[in-house]
C-alpha positions as CSV (number, residue, x, y, z in Angstrom):
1,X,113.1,-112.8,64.0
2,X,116.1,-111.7,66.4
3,X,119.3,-111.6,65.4
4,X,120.5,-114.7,67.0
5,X,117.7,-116.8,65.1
6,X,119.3,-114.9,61.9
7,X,122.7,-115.6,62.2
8,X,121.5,-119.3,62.7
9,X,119.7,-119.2,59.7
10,X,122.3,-118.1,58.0
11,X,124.6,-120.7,58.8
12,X,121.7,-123.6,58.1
13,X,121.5,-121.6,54.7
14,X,125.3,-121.8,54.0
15,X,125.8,-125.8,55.2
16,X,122.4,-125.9,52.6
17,X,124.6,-124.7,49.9
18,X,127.8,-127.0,50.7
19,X,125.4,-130.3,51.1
20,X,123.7,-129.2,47.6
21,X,127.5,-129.4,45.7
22,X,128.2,-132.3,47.8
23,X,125.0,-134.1,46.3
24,X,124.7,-137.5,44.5
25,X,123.3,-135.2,41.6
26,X,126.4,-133.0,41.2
27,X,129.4,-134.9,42.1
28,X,129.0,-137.4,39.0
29,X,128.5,-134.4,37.0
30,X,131.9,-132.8,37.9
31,X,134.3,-134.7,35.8
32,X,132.1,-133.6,32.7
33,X,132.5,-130.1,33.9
34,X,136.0,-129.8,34.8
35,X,137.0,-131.9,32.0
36,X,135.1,-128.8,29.4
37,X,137.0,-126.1,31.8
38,X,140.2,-127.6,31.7
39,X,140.0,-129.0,28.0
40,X,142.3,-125.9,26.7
41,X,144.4,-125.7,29.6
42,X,145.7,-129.4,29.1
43,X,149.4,-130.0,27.5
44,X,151.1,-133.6,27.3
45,X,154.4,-133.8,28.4
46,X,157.1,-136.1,26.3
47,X,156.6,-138.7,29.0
48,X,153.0,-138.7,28.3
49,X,152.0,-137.0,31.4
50,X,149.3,-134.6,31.4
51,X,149.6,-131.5,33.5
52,X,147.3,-128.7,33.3
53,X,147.7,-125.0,33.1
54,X,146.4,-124.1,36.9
55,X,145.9,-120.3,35.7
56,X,143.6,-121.0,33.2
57,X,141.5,-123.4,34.5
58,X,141.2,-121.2,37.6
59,X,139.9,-118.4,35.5
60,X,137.6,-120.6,34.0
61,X,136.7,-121.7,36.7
62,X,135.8,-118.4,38.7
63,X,134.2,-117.4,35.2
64,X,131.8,-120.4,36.1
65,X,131.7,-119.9,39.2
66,X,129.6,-116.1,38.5
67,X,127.7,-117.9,36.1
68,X,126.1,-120.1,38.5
69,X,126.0,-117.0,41.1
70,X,124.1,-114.7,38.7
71,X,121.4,-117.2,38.2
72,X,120.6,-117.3,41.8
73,X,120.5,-113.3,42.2
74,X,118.4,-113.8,39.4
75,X,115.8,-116.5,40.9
76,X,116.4,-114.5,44.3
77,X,114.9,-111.1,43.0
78,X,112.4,-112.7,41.6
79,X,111.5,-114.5,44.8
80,X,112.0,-111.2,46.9
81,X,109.5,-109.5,44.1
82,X,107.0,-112.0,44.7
83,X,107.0,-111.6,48.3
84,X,106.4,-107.8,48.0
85,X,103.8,-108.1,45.5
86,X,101.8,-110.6,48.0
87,X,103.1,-108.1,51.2
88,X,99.6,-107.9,52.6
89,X,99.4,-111.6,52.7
90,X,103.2,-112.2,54.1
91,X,102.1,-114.2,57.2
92,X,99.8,-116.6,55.3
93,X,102.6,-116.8,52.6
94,X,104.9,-117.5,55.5
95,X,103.1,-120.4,56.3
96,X,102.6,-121.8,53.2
97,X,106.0,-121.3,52.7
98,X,107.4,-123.2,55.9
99,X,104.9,-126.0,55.0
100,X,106.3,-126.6,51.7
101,X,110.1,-126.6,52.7
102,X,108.8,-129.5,55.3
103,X,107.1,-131.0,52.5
104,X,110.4,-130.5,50.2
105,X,112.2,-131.7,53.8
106,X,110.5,-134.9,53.9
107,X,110.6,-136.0,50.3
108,X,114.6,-135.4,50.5
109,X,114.4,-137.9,53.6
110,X,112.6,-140.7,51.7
111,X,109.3,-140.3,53.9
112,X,107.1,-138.7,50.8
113,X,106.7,-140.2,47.5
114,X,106.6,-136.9,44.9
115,X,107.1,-138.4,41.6
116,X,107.1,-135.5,39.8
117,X,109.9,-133.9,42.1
118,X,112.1,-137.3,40.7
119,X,111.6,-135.7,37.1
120,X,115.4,-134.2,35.8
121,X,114.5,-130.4,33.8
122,X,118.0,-129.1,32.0
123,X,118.4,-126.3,29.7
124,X,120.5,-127.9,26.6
125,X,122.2,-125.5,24.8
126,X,125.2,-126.5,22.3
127,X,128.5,-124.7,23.3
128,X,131.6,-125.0,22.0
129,X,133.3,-126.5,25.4
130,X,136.3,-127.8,23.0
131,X,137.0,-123.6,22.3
132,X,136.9,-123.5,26.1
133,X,137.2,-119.5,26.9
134,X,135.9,-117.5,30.1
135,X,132.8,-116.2,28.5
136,X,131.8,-119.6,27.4
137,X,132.4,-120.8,31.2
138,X,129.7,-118.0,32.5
139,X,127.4,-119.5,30.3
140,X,127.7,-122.7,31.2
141,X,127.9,-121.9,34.7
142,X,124.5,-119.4,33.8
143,X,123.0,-122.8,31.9
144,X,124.3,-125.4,34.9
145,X,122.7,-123.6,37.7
146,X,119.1,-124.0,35.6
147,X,118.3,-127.6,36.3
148,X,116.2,-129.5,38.6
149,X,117.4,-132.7,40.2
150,X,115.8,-134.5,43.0
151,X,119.0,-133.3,45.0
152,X,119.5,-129.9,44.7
153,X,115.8,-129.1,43.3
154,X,114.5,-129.0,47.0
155,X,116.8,-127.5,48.8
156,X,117.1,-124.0,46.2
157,X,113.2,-124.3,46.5
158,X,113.5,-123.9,49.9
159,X,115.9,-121.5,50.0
160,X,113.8,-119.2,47.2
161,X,110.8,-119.8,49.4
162,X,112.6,-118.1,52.7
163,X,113.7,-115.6,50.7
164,X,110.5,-114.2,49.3
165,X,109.1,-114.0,53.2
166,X,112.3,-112.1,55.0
167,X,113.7,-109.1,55.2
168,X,116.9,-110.5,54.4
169,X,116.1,-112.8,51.7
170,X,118.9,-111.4,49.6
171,X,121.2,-112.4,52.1
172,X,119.9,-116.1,52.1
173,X,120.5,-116.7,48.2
174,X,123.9,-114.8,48.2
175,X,124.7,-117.5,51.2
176,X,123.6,-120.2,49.7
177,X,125.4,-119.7,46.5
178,X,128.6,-118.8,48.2
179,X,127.9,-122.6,49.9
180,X,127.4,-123.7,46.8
181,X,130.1,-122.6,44.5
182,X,132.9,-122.0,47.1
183,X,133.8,-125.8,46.2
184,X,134.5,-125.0,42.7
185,X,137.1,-122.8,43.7
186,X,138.8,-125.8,45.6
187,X,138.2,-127.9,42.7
188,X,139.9,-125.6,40.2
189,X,142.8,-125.0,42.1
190,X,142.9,-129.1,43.0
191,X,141.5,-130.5,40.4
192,X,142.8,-134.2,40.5
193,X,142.8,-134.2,44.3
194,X,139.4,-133.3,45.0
195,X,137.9,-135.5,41.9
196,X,139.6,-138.7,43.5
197,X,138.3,-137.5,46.9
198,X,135.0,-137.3,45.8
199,X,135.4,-140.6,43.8
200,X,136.5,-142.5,46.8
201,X,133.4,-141.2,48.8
202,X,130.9,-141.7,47.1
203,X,129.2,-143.9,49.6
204,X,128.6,-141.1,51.7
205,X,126.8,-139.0,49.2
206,X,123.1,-140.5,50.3
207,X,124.0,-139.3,53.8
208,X,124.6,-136.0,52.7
209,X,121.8,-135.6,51.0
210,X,119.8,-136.5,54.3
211,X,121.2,-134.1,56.6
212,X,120.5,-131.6,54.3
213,X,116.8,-132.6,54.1
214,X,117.1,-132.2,58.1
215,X,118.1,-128.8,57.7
216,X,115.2,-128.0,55.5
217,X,112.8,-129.4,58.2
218,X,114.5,-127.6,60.8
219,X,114.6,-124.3,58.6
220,X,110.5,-124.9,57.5
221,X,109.4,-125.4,60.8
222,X,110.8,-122.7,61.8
223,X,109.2,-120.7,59.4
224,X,105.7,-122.3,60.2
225,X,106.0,-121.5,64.1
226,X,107.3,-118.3,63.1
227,X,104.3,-117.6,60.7
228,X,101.8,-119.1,63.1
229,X,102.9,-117.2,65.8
230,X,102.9,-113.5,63.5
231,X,99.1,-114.7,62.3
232,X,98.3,-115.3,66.5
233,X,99.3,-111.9,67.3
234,X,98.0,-109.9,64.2
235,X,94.6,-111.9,65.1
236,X,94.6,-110.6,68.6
237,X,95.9,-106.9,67.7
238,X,92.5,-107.0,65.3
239,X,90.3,-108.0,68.4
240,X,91.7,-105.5,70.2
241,X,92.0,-102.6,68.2
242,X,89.2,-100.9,69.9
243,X,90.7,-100.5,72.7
244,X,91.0,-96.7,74.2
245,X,94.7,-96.6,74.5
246,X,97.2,-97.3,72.0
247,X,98.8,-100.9,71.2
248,X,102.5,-101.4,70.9
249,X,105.2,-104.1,70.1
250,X,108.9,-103.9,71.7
251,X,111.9,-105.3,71.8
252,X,114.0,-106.4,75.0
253,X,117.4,-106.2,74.2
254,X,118.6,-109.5,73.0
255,X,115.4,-109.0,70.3
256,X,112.2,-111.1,72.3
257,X,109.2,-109.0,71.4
258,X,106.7,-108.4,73.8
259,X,103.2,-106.9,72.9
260,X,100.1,-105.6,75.0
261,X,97.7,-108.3,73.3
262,X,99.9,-111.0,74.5
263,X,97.9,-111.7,77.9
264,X,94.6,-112.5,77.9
265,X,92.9,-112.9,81.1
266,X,95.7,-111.2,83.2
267,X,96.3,-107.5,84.9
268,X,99.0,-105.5,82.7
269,X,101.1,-103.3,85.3
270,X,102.6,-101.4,82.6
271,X,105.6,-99.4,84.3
272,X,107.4,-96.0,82.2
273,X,110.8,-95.5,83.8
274,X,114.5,-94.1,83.3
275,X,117.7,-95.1,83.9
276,X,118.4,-91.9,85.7
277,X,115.2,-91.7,87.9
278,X,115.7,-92.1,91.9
279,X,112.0,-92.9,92.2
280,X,112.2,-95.1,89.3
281,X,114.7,-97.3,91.0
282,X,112.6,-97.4,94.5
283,X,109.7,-98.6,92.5
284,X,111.4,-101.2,90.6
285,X,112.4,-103.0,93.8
286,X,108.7,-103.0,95.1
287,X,107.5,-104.1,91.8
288,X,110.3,-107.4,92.0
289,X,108.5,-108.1,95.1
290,X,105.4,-107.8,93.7
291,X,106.4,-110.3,91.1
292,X,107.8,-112.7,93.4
293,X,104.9,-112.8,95.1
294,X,103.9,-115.3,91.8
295,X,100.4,-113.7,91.1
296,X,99.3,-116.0,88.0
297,X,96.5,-113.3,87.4
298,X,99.5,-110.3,86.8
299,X,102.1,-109.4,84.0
300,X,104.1,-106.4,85.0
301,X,105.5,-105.1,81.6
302,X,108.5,-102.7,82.4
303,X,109.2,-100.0,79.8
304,X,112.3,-99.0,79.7
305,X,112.4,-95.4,77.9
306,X,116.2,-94.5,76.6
307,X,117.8,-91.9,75.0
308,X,121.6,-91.3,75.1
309,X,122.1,-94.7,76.4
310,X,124.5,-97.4,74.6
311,X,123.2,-101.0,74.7
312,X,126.7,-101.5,76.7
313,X,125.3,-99.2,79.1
314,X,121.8,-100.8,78.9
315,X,123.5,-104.2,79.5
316,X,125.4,-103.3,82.5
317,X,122.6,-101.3,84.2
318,X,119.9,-103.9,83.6
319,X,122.5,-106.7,84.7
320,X,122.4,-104.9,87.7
321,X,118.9,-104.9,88.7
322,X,118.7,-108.0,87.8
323,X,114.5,-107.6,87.2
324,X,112.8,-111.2,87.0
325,X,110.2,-109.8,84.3
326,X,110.5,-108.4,80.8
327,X,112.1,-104.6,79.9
328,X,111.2,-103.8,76.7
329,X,113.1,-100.0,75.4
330,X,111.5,-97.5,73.9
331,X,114.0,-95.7,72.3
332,X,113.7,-92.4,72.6
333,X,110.2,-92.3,74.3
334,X,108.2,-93.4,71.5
335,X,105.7,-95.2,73.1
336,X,105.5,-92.9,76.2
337,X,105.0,-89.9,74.7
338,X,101.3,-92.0,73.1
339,X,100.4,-92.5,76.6
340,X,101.0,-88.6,77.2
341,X,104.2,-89.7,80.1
342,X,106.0,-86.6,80.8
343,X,107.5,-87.6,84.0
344,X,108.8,-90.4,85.7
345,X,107.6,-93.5,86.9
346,X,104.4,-93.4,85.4
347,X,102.3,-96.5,85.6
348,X,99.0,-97.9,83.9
349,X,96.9,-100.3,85.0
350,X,94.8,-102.6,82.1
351,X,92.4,-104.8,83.6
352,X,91.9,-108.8,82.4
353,X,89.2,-107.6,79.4
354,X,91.7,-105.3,78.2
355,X,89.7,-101.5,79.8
356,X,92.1,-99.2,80.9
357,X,91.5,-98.7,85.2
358,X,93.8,-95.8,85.0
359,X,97.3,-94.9,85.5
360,X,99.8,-93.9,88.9
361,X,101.9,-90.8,88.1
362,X,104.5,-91.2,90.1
363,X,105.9,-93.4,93.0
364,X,103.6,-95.1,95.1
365,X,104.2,-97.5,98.0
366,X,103.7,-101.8,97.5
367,X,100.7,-102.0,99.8
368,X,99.1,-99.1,97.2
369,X,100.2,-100.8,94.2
370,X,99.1,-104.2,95.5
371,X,95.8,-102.6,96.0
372,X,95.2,-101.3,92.4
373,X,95.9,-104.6,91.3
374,X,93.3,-106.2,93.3
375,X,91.3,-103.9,91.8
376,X,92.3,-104.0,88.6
377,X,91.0,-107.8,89.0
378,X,87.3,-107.3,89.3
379,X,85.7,-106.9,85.8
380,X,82.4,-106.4,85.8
């Protein structure tokens, strides 16, 4: 995953988290809740007014607020734990996972019947809410966050089920519950004004719970394409493994990763070059002309090797040549130094079934390299 797919799924993990408080299955439950955090904070004026203490209840509030949040770090460890335990079997787990969030997706939409997702689990335990204090208001927070609605049920599922497959899974439950306790914060500082808000909406509620159910479709496929794809190019890497050179995946710089087993059937020019090589820059030029040339039956892979470079630097000088096919870095000469490049350009040639022809050290004209890719072509 790239960064920009991250940050996206970050923000579909955060609007997860709002949609879950906005729910049908939490608003109606708010009163109840506010009305045990505020309980002590209430005083009645001689006019019979009631005002409440907005210091107290906001302590209380926040108090309740880390109960709920340590519940989640809770069910997110345990999620990340899983998914290291079943590390060798991420991709498969991947899948799996992104097919039940479109599962969980679909049943939040109406389309699948799941009658024992409709099924309400709570954790009673007897507290004294009418001796209202902050401890008691992390435990009920703790005790809150511990129940399954048809509302929020799927989309913490979800959430737990993209955490125990990515590297940042952490991130995704600390998101979430920031989405979905950020509102109680709002609510204890605005108690009255945000219960008749909500009160006064509650039409709206369904709706919410269905673009959040869109979200989880658009956040499990994702996962399944992702997954799919991972399994495609582990499958290839295994039938090629053989091979008498080494394999490699890289990164362009905005994060696209490009491997050799990614073109069957086609003639790998796979150029080494610098950003500070004369020759390097000659051959580049005859190799866009080679590619404009649009020979279906030839992917030129340019390896850009960097060492002192910043990505500002990268970005400029890249903008510049302006090359029509994919630069992949290899910082610091990683991958050059397994093919043995010591100097600069150094070019191999891979023919359709994946044999090495052999490699160019050095510059060469277009009608030369045009010629070792014709006969790159004939596999016998």
């Amino acid at each position: 995953m790239n960064l920009d797919m991250e940050q996206l799924s970050i923000v579909a993990v955060l609007l997860e988290g709002l949609l879950s408080f906005f729910s049908p299955c939490v608003v109606p439950l708010l009163p109840l809740y506010m009305g045990y955090l505020s309980g002590n904070a209430k005083t009645v004026l001689s006019d019979g007014k009631i005002v409440y203490n907005r210091g107290v209840v906001l302590l209380q509030t926040l108090c309740f607020m880390a109960g709920i949040s340590l519940s989640f770090v809770i069910l997110g460890l345990a999620f990340t734990s899983l998914g290291q335990l079943l590390e060798d079997y991420e991709v498969i787990f991947q899948i799996v996972a992104g097919v039940m969030i479109i599962v969980l997706g679909l049943y939040q939409l109406g389309i699948l019947k799941l009658n024992f997702l409709n099924q309400e689990k709570r954790i009673n335990v007897d507290l004294p809410v009418d001796k209202m204090n902050p401890f008691i208001a992390f435990l009920l927070g703790f005790l809150f966050s511990f129940t399954w609605t048809p509302c929020v049920g799927p989309a913490l599922t979800s959430i737990l089920l993209l955490t125990s497959t990515s590297s940042i899974g952490y991130l995704y439950v600390l998101v979430y519950a920031i989405g979905f306790v950020v509102p109680f914060l709002l609510l204890g500082l605005f108690t009255s004004q945000v219960l008749n808000f909500l009160k006064d909406r509650k039409k709206v509620l369904p709706t919410v719970v269905k673009i959040g159910a869109i979200i989880l479709l658009v956040m499990g496929s994702y996962s399944l394409y992702q997954g799919v794809q991972t399994y495609s190019k582990q499958q290839k890497a295994e039938q090629y493994s053989d091979a008498s050179f080494p394999q490699f995946t890289l990164e362009t710089l905005n994060g696209k990763e490009y491997s050799l087993y990614d073109y069957d059937g086609k003639v790998i020019f796979m150029n080494f070059w610098t950003t500070w090589c004369g020759y390097c820059q000659m051959e580049v030029e005859e190799l866009k002309e080679i590619h404009n040339m649009n020979d279906k039956d030839l992917q030129i892979l340019s390896i850009l090797v960097v060492t002192d470079e910043t990505e500002e630097e990268l970005k400029t000088f890249l903008k510049e040549k302006d090359l029509p096919y994919p630069v992949l870095i290899d910082h610091n000469g990683v991958v050059a130094s397994q093919y043995g490049v010591n100097s600069y350009p150094r070019s191999f040639v891979i023919k359709p079934n994946y044999e090495m022809l052999g490699y160019i050290p050095g510059y060469v004209s277009k009608d030369v390299l045009l010629d070792v890719i014709e006969q790159a072509k004939i596999v016998e």
